[in-house]
C-alpha positions in Angstrom: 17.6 6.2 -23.5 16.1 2.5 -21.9 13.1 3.5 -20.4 9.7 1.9 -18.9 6.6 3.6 -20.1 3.3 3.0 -17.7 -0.1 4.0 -18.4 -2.1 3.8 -15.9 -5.6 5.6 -14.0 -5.3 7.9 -10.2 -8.4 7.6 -9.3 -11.4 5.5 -8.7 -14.8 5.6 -10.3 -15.9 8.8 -10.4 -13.3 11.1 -11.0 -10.6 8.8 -13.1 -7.6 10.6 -14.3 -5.3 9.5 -17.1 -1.7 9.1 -16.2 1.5 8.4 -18.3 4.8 8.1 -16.4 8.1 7.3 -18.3 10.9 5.8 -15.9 14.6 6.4 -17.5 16.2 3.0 -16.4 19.7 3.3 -17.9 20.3 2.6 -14.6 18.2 -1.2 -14.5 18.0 -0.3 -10.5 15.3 1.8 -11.0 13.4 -0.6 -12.7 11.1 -0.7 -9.5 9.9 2.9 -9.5 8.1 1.7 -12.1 7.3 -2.1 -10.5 5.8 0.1 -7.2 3.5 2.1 -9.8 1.8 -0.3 -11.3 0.7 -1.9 -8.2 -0.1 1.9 -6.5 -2.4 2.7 -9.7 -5.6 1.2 -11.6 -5.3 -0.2 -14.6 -5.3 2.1 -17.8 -9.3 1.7 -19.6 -8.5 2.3 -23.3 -9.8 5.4 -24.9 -8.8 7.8 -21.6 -7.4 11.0 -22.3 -3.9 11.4 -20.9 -4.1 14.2 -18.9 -1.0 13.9 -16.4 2.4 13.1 -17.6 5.7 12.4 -15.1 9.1 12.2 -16.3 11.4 10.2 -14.4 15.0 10.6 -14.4 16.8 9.2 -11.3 20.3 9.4 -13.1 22.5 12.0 -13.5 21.9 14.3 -16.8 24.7 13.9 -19.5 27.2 16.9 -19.6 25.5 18.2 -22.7 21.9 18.5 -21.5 23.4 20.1 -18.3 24.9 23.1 -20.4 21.6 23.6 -22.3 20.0 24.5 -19.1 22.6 26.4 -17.8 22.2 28.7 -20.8 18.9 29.9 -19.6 18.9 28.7 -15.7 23.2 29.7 -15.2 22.5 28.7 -11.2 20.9 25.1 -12.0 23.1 22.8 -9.8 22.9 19.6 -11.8 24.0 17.5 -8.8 21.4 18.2 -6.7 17.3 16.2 -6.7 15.1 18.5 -8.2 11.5 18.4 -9.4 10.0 20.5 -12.2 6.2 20.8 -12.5 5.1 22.7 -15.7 1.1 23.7 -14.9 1.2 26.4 -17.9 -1.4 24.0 -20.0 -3.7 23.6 -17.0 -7.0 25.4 -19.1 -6.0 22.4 -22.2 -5.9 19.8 -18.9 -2.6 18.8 -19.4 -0.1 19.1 -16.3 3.4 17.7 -16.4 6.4 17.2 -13.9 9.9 16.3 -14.6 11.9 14.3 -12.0 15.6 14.6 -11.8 18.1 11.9 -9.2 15.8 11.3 -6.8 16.5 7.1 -5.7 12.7 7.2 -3.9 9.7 5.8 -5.2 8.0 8.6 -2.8 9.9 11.5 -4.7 10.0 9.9 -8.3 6.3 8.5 -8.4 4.2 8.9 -5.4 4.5 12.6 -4.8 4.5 14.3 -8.3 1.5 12.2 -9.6 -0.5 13.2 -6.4 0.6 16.7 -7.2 -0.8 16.5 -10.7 -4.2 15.0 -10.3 -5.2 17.0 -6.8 -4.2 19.6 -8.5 -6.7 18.9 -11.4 -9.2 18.0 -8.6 -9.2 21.4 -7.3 -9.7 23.1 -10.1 -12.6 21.4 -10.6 -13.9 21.8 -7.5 -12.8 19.4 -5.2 -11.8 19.0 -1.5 -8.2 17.5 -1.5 -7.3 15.0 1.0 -3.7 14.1 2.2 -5.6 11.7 4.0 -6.7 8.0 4.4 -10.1 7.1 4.6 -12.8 4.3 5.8 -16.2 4.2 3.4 -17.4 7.4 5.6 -14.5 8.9 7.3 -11.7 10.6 6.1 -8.3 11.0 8.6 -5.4 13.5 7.7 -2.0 14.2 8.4 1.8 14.5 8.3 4.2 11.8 7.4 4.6 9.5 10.9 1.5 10.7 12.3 -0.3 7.8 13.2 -2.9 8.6 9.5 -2.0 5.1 8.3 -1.8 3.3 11.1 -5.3 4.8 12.4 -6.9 3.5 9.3 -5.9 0.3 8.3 -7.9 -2.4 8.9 -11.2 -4.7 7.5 -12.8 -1.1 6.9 -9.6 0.1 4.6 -10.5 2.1 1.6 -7.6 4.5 1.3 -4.5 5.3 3.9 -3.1 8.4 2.4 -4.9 10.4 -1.1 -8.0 11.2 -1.6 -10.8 13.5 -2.9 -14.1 15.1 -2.2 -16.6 15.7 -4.1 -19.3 17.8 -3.3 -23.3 17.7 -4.4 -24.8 20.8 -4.4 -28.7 21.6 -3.9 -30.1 25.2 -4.4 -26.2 26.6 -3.5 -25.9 24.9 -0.4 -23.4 21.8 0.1 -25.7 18.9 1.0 -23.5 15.9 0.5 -19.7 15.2 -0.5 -18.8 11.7 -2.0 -15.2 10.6 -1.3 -13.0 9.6 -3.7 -9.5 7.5 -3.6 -6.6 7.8 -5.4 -4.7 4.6 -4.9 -5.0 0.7 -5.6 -1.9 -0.3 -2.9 -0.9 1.1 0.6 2.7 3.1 0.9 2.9 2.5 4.4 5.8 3.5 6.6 7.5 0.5 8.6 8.8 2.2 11.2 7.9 0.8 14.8 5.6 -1.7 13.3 5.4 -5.3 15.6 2.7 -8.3 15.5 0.3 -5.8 17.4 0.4 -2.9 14.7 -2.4 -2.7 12.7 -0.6 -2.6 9.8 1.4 -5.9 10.7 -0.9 -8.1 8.4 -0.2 -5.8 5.4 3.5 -6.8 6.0 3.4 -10.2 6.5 0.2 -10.7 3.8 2.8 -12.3 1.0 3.7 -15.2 3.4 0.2 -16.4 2.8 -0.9 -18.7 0.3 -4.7 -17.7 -0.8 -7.9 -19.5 -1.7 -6.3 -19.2 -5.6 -2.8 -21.1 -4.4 -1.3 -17.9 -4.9 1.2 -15.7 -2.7 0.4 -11.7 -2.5 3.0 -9.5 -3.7 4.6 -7.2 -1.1 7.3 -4.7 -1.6 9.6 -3.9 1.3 12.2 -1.0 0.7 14.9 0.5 3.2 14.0 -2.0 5.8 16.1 -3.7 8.1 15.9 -7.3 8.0 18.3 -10.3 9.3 21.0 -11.5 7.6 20.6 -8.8 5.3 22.9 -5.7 5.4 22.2 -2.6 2.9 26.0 -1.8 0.5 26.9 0.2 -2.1 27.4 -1.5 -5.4 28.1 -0.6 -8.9 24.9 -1.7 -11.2 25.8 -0.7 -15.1 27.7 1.6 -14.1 25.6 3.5 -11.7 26.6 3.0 -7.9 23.5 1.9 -6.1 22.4 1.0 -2.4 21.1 -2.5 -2.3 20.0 -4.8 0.6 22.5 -8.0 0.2 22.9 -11.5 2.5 25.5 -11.4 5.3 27.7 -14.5 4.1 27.5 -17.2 6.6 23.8 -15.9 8.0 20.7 -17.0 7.6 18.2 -14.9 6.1 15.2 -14.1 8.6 12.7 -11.6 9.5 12.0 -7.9 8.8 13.2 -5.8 11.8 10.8 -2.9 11.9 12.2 -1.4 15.3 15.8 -1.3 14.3 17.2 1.0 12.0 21.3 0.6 11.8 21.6 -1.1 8.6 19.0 0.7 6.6 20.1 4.0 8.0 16.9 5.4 7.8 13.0 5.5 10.2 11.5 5.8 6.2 11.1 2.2 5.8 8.4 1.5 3.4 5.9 -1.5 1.9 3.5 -1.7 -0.8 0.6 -4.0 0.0 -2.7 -3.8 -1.9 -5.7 -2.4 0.1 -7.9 -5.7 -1.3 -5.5 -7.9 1.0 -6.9 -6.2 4.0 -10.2 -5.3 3.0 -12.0 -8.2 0.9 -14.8 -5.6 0.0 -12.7 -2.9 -1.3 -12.7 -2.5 -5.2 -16.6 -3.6 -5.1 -17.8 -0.2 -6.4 -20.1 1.0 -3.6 -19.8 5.1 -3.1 -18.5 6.1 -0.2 -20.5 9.6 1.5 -18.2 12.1 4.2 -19.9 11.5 7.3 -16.7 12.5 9.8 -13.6 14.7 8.9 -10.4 14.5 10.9 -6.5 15.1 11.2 -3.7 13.1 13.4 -1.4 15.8 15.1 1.8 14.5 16.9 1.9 16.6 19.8 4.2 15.9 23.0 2.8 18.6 25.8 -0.8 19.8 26.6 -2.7 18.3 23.7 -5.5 16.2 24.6 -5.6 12.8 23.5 -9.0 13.9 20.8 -11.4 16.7 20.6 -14.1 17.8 18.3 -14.7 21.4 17.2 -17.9 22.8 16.3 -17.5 26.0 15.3 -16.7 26.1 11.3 -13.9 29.0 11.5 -11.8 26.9 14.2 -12.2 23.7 12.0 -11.0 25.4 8.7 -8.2 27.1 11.3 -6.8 23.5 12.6 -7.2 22.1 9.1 -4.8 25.3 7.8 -2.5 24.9 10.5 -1.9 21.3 11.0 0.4 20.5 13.6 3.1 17.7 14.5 6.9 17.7 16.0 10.2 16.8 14.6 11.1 13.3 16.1 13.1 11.7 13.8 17.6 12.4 14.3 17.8 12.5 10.7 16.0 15.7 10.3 16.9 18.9 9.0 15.3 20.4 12.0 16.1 19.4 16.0 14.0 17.2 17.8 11.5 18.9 19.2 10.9 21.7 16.7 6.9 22.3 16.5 6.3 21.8 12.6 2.7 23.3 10.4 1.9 22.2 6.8 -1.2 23.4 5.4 -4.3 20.5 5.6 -1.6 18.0 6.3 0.0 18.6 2.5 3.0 20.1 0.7 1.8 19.1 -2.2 -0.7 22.3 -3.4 0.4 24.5 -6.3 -2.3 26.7 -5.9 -3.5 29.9 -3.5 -4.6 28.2 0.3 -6.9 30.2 0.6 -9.6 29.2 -2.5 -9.7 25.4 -0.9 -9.9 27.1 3.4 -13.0 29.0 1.3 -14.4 25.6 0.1 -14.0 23.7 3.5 -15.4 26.6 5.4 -18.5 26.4 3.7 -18.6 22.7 3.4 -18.4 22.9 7.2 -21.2 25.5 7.3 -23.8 23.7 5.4 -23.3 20.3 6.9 -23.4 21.3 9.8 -20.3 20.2 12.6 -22.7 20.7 16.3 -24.8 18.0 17.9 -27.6 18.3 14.9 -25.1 18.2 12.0 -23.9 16.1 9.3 -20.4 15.7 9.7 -18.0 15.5 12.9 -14.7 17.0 12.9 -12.2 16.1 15.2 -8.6 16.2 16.2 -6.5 13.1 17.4 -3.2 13.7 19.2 -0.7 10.3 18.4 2.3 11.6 20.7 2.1 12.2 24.3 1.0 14.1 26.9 3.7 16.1 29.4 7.0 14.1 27.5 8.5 17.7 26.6 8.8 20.9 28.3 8.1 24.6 27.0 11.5 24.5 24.9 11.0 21.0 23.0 12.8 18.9 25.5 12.2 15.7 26.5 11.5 15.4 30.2 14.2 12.4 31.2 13.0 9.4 33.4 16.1 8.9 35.6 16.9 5.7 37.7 17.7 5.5 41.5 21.3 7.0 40.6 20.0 10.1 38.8 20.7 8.6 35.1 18.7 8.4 32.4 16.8 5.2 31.8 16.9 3.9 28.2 14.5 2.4 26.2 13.9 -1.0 25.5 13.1 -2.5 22.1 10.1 -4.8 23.1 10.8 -7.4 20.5 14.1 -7.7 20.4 14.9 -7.3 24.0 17.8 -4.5 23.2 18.5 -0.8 23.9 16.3 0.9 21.6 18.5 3.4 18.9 17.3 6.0 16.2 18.2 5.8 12.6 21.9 7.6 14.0 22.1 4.7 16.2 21.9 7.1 19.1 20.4 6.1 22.6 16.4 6.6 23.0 15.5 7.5 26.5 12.7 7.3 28.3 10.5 10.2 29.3 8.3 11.1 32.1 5.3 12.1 29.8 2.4 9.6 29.1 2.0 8.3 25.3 -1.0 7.9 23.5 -1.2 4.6 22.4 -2.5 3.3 19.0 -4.7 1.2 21.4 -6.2 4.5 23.0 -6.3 6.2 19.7 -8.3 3.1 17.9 -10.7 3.4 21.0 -11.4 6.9 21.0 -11.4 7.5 17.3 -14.2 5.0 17.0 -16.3 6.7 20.3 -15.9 10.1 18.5 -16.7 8.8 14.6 -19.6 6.7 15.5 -21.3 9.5 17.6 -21.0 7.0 20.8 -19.6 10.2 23.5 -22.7 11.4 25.6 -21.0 13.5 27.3 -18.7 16.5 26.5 -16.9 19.1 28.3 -15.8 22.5 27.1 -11.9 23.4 27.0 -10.6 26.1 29.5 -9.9 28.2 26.8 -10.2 27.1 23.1 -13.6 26.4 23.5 -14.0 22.9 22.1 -15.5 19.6 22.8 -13.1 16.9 24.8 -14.8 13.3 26.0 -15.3 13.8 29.6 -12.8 10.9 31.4 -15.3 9.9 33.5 -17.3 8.5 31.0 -14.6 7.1 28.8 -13.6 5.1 32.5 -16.9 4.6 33.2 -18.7 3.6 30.4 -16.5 2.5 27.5 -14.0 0.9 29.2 -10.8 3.1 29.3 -9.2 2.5 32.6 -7.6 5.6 34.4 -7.9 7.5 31.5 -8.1 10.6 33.3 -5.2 10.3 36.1 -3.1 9.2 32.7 -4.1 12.1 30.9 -4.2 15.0 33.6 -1.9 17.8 32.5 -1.7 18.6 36.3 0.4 15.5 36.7 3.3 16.7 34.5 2.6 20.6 34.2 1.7 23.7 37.2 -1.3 25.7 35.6 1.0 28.6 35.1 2.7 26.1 32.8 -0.2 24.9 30.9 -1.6 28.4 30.2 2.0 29.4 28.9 1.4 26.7 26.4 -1.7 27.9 25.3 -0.5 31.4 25.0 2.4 30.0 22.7 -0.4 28.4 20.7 -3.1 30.9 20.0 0.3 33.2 19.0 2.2 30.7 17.0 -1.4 29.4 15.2 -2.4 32.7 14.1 1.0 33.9 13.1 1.2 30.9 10.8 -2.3 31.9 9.0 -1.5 35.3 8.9 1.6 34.3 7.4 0.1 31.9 4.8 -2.8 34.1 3.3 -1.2 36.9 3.6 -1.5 38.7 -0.2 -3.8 35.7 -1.3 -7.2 36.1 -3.2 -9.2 35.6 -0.4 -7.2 36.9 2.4 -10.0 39.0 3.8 -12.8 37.2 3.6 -10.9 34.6 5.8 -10.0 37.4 8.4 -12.5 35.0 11.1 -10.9 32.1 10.4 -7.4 33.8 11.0 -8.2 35.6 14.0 -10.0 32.5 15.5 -7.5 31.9 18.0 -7.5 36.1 19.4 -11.2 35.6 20.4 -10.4 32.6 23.0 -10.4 33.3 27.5 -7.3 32.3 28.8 -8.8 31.3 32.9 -6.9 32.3 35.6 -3.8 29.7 37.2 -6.9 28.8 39.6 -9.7 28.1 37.1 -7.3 26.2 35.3 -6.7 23.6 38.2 -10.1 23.9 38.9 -11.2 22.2 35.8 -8.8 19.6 36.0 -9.2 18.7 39.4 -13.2 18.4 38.3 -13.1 16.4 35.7 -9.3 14.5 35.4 -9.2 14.4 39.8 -6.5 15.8 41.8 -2.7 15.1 39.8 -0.8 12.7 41.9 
């Protein structure tokens, strides 16, 4: 068959990894699989060993091949995306993957490589990082979590793969060296505006550089003026393509609206040297603060650092976010937990939870230590009630109020084109996030207060008003103002339930179970304070709820 054969490096200097991907392009469509890799990867240095090999097919299989596999696989449902991985050859280093009808860079390239090389990363002893990263700081999450978004910037190294490495001195972890994965930025579109830190990513090929030349900048299932997304028939193959309205001007990318494209997964590839002039200049970077973005919409705090090792490795295993997106299998509103922020492990949980653990141990997370670890919440506080529904703002008649699109002026809509109301709740803005992540990373808090009940660290509000400059941070962020105490302590109860059911679930029968039994039970060992005690503490330190 036509195909497009790329060599290419995942990694950078210090743990490169050899990677050949051949892109079927009988279909000429998917000619940009392979475009969007060669800008996502480093060059290929001659004389690497080959050690990661993805095969591409985004069309259909030919009848024949299909009843081949249905001799040995009788219930393989050729119609449907699928992706192989074959890690039987990991101990001769060579890992493979087969991709079949996936039309998504994300699925085809992005996802399977990262697979393959974290995979080899692990085994040799690595941290894994679903994760972007600064030169000292490393920030995980889910998909349309805020990890991207809390990263870019002049201090860019990596937005979403990484790696650590750890030094060791007499058996005890004294150091870990991070490691990226990519040369380009797969950032997600949706919501972006002028403000958005990743707004100058977007726009970057508009400019003309110091060289007289234009950045390259791929845009993919984003809505845009003039432009309207249509099925057509390419070689045979019928393919969605983004085509000129006759009679209409061409204008700008619309990154709040979503009708034409169908779909919140809008997605650009912009090279992390167009943000960040130093990046590329080959000076290690050293893990000096650890995090992860949840999405939460009810009692979360807005950040908070733990210092106890066990509770670290047990909100990295149990990551947490929210269904928000109509196009979901799920509801809106379902409360959603990936291990460390990844689907992409093909091993036992349990040996990397081990690793962290004692990375966590010997660096040390309390006042003294090396490394901070915190938690940053990018949804809201008191939007949605116990059961995952949004708390409705309603006008003077009793209806609920919509929202607005604040560039375009209009009613904003999902990807469904369905209504998006406005909520009661308070959301954490990027703005509030960008402040308090860089309080929390550069050791800046002098003050800290200790949850009610899970025991750890959260800014006290009266110096984030007072001293760093966050105005009524804590009336904004006072769960008295959109929950009763009995209310907030049923949340908590849900949460120390639904968090250890979820590790008890995911180590059960591993290696390492056992020996991990802390980390599980983490959650059993917190004081849930009385309905008093609870307002109490707010009332102390947030002021009495409106």
């Amino acid at each position: 068959c036509k195909a497009i054969v790329l060599e290419c490096i995942q990694g950078e200097a210090g743990y490169e990894v050899g990677l050949r991907v051949v892109v079927s392009v009988e279909n000429p469509h998917s000619a940009y699989i392979a475009w969007m890799g060669k800008l996502m990867t480093f060059p290929y240095k001659p004389g690497t060993k080959i050690s990661c090999w993805n095969f591409v097919v985004p069309e259909p299989l030919p009848p024949d091949v299909v009843a081949e596999i249905r001799a040995f696989w009788p219930d393989y449902e050729a119609d449907k995306p699928i992706s192989l991985y074959d890690f039987t050859r990991m101990d001769e280093d060579i890992r493979q993957v087969v991709t079949l009808q996936f039309d998504y860079f994300g699925a085809d390239f992005k996802k399977p490589n990262l697979t393959l090389v974290w995979n080899r990363g692990e085994s040799d002893g690595m941290v894994s990082y679903h994760a972007g990263c600064t030169s000292d700081r490393v920030l995980k999450g889910l998909s349309g979590t805020g990890k991207t978004t809390l990263t870019v910037g002049s201090e860019l190294e990596q937005d979403d793969a990484c790696l650590g490495k750890p030094f060791y001195e007499n058996g005890k972890i004294v150091k870990v060296q991070l490691i990226g994965l990519e040369a380009a930025s797969y950032a997600k579109s949706e919501g972006i505006t002028e403000e958005s830190p990743e707004y100058p990513g977007l726009v970057k090929s508009t400019q003309i550089g110091p060289d007289s030349k234009q950045p390259v900048v791929l845009a993919q299932n984003i809505d845009c003026e003039g432009v309207e997304y249509r099925v057509e028939e390419i070689a045979g193959y019928k393919v969605k393509v983004p085509r000129p309205i006759p009679g209409q001007e061409v204008g700008s990318l619309t990154c709040t609206r979503y009708e034409k494209s169908g779909t919140t997964n809008g997605r650009f590839v912009f090279l992390f040297s167009e943000l960040n002039p130093d990046w590329g200049s080959g000076k290690e970077k050293w893990l000096k603060t650890e995090s992860l973005s949840y999405k939460r919409f009810d009692v979360m705090e807005p950040i908070f650092r733990a210092v106890d090792p066990a509770m670290a490795v047990a909100l990295d295993t149990a990551c947490e976010s929210i269904i928000t997106s109509a196009l979901s299998d799920q509801p809106v509103g379902t409360r959603v937990r990936s291990y460390a922020a990844t689907d992409f492990m093909v091993r036992e949980h349990c040996h990397q939870a081990m690793l962290k653990w004692k990375m966590y141990a010997d660096l040390g997370l309390g006042p003294d230590g090396k490394l901070v670890f915190f938690i940053t919440n990018s949804g809201y506080l008191g939007e949605f009630d116990f059961n995952g529904q949004q708390k409705l703002k309603l006008d003077e008649k009793g209806q609920p109020m919509p929202k607005m699109d604040a560039v375009t002026g209009l009613v904003q809509k999902d990807a469904k084109g369905n209504v998006e109301y406005q909520g009661l709740g308070e959301k954490i803005t990027v703005q509030d996030s960008k402040k308090l992540v860089d309080l929390v990373e550069h050791r800046k808090i002098e003050r800290w207060i200790q949850h009610p009940a899970y025991g750890y660290l959260i800014p006290d509000p009266r110096e984030l008003e007072e001293k760093h400059g966050m105005k009524d941070f804590g009336r904004r962020f006072n769960p008295l103002r959109y929950y009763a105490p009995e209310e907030i302590i049923t949340f908590w109860k849900r949460d120390i339930e639904e968090r250890t059911r979820y590790m008890e679930n995911l180590f059960s029968g591993q290696e390492r179970e056992e020996e991990l039994r802390p980390v599980i039970e983490v959650w059993k060992k917190c004081t849930i304070p009385s309905p008093k005690e609870v307002r109490a503490f707010y009332e102390k330190y947030y002021g009495k709820a409106e």
